[in-house]
N, C-alpha and C positions, 0 to 999 in steps of 0.2 A: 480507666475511670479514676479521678481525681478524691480525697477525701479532702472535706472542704467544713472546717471546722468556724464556729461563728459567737462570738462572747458576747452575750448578751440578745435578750429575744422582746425589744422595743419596736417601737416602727420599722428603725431600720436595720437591722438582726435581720426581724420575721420578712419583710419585705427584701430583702437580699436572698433569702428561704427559698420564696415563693417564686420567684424569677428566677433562680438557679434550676430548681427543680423544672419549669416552664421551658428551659434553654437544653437541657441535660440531662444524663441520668447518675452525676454524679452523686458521691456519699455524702448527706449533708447530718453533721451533728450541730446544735444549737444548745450552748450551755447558759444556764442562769440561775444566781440564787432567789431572785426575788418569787419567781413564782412559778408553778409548773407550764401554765398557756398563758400566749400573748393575750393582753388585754388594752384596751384604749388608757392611757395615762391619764389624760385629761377630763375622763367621765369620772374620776374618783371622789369630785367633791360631791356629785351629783348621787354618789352611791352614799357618804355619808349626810347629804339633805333628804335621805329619803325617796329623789326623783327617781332612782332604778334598784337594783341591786346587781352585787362584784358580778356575778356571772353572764349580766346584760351588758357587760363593758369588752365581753370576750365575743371575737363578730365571727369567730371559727369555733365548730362544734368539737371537742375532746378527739373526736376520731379522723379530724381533719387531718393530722400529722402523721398517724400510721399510715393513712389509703392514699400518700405524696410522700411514703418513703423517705420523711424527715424524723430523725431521732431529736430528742429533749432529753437532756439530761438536767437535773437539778444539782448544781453544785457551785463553786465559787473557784474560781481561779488564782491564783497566788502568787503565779509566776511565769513566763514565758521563757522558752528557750532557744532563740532563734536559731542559734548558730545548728542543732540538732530535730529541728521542725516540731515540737512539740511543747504541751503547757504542761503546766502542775496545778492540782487543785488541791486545798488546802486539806484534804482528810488525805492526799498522799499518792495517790489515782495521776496515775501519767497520761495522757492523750496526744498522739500524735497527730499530724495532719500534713498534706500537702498546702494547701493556702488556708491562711489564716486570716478573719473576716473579725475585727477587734467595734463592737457598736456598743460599748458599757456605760454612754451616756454620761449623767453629770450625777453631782453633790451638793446638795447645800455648803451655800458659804460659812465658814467659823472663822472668828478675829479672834480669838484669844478670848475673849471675857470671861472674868471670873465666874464660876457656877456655867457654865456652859453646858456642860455635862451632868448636872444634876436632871434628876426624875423630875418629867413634868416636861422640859426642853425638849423642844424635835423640830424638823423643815418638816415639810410637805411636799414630797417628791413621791415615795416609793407605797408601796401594797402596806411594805411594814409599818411607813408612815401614817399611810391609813386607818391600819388595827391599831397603833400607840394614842394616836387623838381619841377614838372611841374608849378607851379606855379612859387617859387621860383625861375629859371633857366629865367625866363622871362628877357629880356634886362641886363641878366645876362654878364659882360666885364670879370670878373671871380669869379675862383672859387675856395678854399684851401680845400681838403681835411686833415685828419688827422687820423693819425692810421695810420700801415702798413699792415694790415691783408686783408683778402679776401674780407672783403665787403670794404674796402677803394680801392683795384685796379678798382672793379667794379663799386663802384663810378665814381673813377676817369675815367672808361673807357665810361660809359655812359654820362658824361659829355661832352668829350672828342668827344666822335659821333655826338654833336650838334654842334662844333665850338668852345666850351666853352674854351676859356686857363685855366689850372687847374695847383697848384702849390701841389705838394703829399707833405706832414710833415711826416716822418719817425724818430722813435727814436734812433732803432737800427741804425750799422754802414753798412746795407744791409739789402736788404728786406725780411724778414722773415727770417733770419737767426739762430734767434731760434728755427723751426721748420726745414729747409732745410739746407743741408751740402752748403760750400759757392762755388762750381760751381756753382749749381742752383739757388742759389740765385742770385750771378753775373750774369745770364742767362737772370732773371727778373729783376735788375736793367738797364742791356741793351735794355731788351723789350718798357721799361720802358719808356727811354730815346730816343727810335728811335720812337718813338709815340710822340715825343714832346711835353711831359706830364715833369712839372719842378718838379724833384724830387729833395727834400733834406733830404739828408740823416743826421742822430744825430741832429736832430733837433725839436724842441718842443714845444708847446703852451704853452705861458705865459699868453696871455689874449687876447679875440675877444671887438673889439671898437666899439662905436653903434654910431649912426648919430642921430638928431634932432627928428627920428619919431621911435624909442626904433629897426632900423633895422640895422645889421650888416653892417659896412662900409671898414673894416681891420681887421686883426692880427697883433699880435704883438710875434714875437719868442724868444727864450733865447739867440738869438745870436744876440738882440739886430736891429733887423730889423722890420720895420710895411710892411707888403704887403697888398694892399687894393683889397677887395674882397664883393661879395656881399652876397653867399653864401656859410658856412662852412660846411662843412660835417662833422660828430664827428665819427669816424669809429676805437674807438681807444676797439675793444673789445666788448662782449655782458655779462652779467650777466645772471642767472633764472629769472625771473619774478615772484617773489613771496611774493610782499608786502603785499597783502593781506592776506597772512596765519600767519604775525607775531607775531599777538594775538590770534591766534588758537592753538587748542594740537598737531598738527601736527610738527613734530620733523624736525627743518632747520639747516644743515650748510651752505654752499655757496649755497645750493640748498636743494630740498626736500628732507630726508633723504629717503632710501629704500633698500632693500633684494632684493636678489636677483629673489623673486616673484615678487619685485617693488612694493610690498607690505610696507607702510609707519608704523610708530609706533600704529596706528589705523588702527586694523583690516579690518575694510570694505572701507579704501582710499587709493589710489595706487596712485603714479604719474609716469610720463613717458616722453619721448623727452627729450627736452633743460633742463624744471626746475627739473630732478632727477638727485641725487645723490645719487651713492654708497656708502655705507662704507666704503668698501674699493676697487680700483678700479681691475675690472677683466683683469687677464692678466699683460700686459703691460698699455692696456686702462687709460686711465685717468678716477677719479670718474664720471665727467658732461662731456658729448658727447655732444657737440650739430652739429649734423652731421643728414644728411637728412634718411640715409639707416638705421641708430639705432635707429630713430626716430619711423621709420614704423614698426623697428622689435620689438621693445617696446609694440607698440598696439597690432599687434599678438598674442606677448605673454600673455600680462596683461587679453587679451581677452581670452584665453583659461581658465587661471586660475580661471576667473569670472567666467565661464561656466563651473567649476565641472573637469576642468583638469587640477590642478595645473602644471606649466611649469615655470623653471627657465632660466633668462634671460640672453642666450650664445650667443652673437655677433657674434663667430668666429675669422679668423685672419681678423686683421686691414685693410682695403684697403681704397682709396680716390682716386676722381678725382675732377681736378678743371681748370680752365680758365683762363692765366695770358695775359690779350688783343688776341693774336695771339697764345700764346703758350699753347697747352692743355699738361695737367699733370694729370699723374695717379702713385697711390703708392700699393705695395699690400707688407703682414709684414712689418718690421721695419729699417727703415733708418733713423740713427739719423741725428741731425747734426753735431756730433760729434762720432767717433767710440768709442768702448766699450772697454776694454782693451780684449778683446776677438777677436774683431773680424777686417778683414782686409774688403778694400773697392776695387772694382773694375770698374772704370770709364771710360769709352769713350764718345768724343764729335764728331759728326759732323760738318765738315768744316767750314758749314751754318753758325753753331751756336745757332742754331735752334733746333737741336736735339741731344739728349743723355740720355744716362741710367747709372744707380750710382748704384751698388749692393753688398750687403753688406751679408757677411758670413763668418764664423766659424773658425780663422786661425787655428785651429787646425784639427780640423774634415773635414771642408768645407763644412757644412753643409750651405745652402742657408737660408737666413734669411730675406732678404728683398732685393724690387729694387724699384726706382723712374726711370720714363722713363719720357721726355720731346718728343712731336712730333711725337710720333710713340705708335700704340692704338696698346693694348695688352689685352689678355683675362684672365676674370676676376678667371671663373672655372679652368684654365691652372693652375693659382700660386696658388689656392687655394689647389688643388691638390698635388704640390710640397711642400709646404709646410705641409702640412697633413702628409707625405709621408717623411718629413725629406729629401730632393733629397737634393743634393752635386751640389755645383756654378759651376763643370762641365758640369753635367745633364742639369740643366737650361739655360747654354751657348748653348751644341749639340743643343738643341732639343727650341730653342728662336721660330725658325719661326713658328713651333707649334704654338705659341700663341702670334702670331703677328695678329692684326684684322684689319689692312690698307684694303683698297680697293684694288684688285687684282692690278689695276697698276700702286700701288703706290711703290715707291725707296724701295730694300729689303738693307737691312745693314748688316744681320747675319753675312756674312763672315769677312767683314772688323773688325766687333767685335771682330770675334773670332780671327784675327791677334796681334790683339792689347793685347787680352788678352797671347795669347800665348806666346809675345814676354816678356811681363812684367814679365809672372811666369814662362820660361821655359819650357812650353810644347807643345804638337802637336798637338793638338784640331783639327780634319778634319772629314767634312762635307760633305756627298754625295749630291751634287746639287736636286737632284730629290727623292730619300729614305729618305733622313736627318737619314737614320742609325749612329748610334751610333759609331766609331772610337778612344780612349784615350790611347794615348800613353803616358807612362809615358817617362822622356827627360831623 
């Protein structure tokens, strides 16, 4: 019986845990400073709007971990020792292990800026992040967030649910437009701004000013403006969290390196989640996910291979969903924000403004290659299917309500899509209201 030590108890920690133990009866410890049980990450804004509370984000009852023979330890790790199988944790406590299971996740990003580290500053990542906003948000007049990514709208939208005036700092000339073609993005700059949330767009942190008692009082931007605020949010990006391994043999580039067993340059350390990287990334993938569903799929797999069945680590096609205040978004394959020189794009918006899907495929073939949908829930196994399957941006047109998952009666849009598509490329696209049989008339 192996001892099978695990840093970090995230998705994919707890879920390497959970499948170890389901595989084995090996000895699993799982170390962590952040907090004694696994909890959902992503439910944390929703514990400070008020929507639940911290011990509704934990989906395992306290005694789940004694009666599956998994130890927790609360503690911080400091240093690994590969060459002798064991860590160190910072009060001095040695821990050995046969394989070692590294899931420590990420960091908010820091550039330097002055006042950085002043009271009042923090990301929005962790439990402690959590408790420092409640605090911090206290007698809060306002509040600057900075970054444009997901965890700065969430910020700003938790803030935003207390009363807080919140000023967003974006660098790009639209939000996310690196990652979203600019409909949608313009879709979240309007969301943005009908929330009465002040966004400024191409704009940048030059330096936060501190008051008398070392606590944030302002910014100051490149456009030559102070906006006085009491708390910053630093949401400009996450890194690996991997400082502790940089005098270890374990092989770093932006993150932990690993094969595709996740398997590190040391046979018996794997890493997984936020702080591994691939060599080279799978697919389209980028090398470092840090995405909550490759997170979990990571521990599954690292889990088999510890337990005698090596398994290499296949994500699938790409899909995402996420929360923009009001506006739910889901992706499944690829939509750049930019077309390919391959491939043509087919968009429709809703009146509203509220809703629309962006789909992007093959001008030559028509082969379907990806869609972004705003406002309208679609299912997951449908495109996973089509895509597998190579189906044609017609197929996926006929046959959308398929794998539409609104509430029975909520607004259906298929037809008005498939007019719009019709009219753009010249053809006939018709839909039997009730069969949704298949029709394609070439024009």
């Amino acid at each position: 019986m192996k001892h099978i030590l695990i840093i970090g108890n995230g998705v994919s920690g707890i879920t390497a845990a959970r499948h170890i133990r389901k595989l084995s009866q090996h000895k699993i410890t799982v170390i962590s400073a952040e907090s004694d049980y696994f909890f959902s990450r992503t439910a944390l804004m929703y514990v400070f709007m008020g929507h639940m509370k911290f011990e509704n984000t934990q989906p395992y009852e306290n005694w789940f971990w004694k009666k599956n023979n998994i130890d927790l330890l609360n503690g911080y790790v400091s240093s690994v020792d590969a060459a002798n199988n064991k860590v160190l944790l910072s009060d001095g406590t040695e821990i050995t292990y046969d394989d070692l299971i590294i899931a420590t996740g990420s960091k908010p990003n820091k550039f330097g800026w002055p006042g950085q580290d002043l009271k009042g500053v923090q990301g929005m990542y962790s439990k402690q992040d959590l408790e420092k906003l409640e605090e911090n948000s206290k007698n809060c007049k306002r509040a600057v967030i900075v970054g444009g990514g997901l965890i700065g709208i969430e910020m700003a939208e938790m803030l935003h649910s207390r009363n807080i005036p919140v000023t967003f700092l974006v660098r790009e000339s639209s939000f996310w437009n690196g990652v979203l073609p600019g409909e949608e993005s313009a879709m979240i700059n309007k969301e943005i701004l009908e929330n009465h949330i002040d966004l400024r767009l191409e704009t940048n942190l030059v330096e936060i000013l501190s008051d008398e008692n070392g606590h944030a009082k302002a910014i100051v931007t490149d456009k030559g403006e102070t906006i006085e605020c009491s708390v910053v949010g630093l949401t400009a990006g996450v890194s690996p969290n991997i400082d502790f391994l940089k005098n270890s043999a374990v092989e770093l580039g932006r993150g932990i390196l690993v094969d595709r067993l996740l398997q590190t340059n040391i046979k018996n350390i794997y890493a997984i989640g936020d702080c591994a990287q691939q060599h080279e990334g799978i697919g389209q993938r980028r090398p470092i996910e840090a995405v909550w569903y490759t997170g979990r799929m990571m521990g599954e797999t690292v889990a088999r291979t510890i337990c005698g069945t090596p398994q290499e680590y296949n994500p699938g096609h790409w899909f995402n969903s996420a929360k923009f205040i009001d506006l739910e978004y889901q992706t499944y394959g690829w939509v750049w924000a930019q077309p390919k020189e391959n491939e043509n794009r087919f968009y429709w918006e809703h009146a509203s403004g509220k809703k629309c899907i962006h789909i992007n495929y093959d001008k030559n073939t028509h082969e379907f290659i990806g869609i972004n949908t705003f406002g309208i829930r679609l299912r997951h196994e449908r495109f996973d299917t089509w895509l597998n399957n190579k189906a044609t941006v017609e197929e996926v047109l006929l046959h959308l309500k398929d794998a539409n998952f609104d509430p029975e009666f909520f607004a259906s849009h298929e037809e008005e899509i498939l007019e719009k598509f019709n009219s753009e490329n010249n053809t006939q696209l018709k839909v039997k209201a009730k069969s949704w049989k298949r029709i394609f008339l070439k024009a």
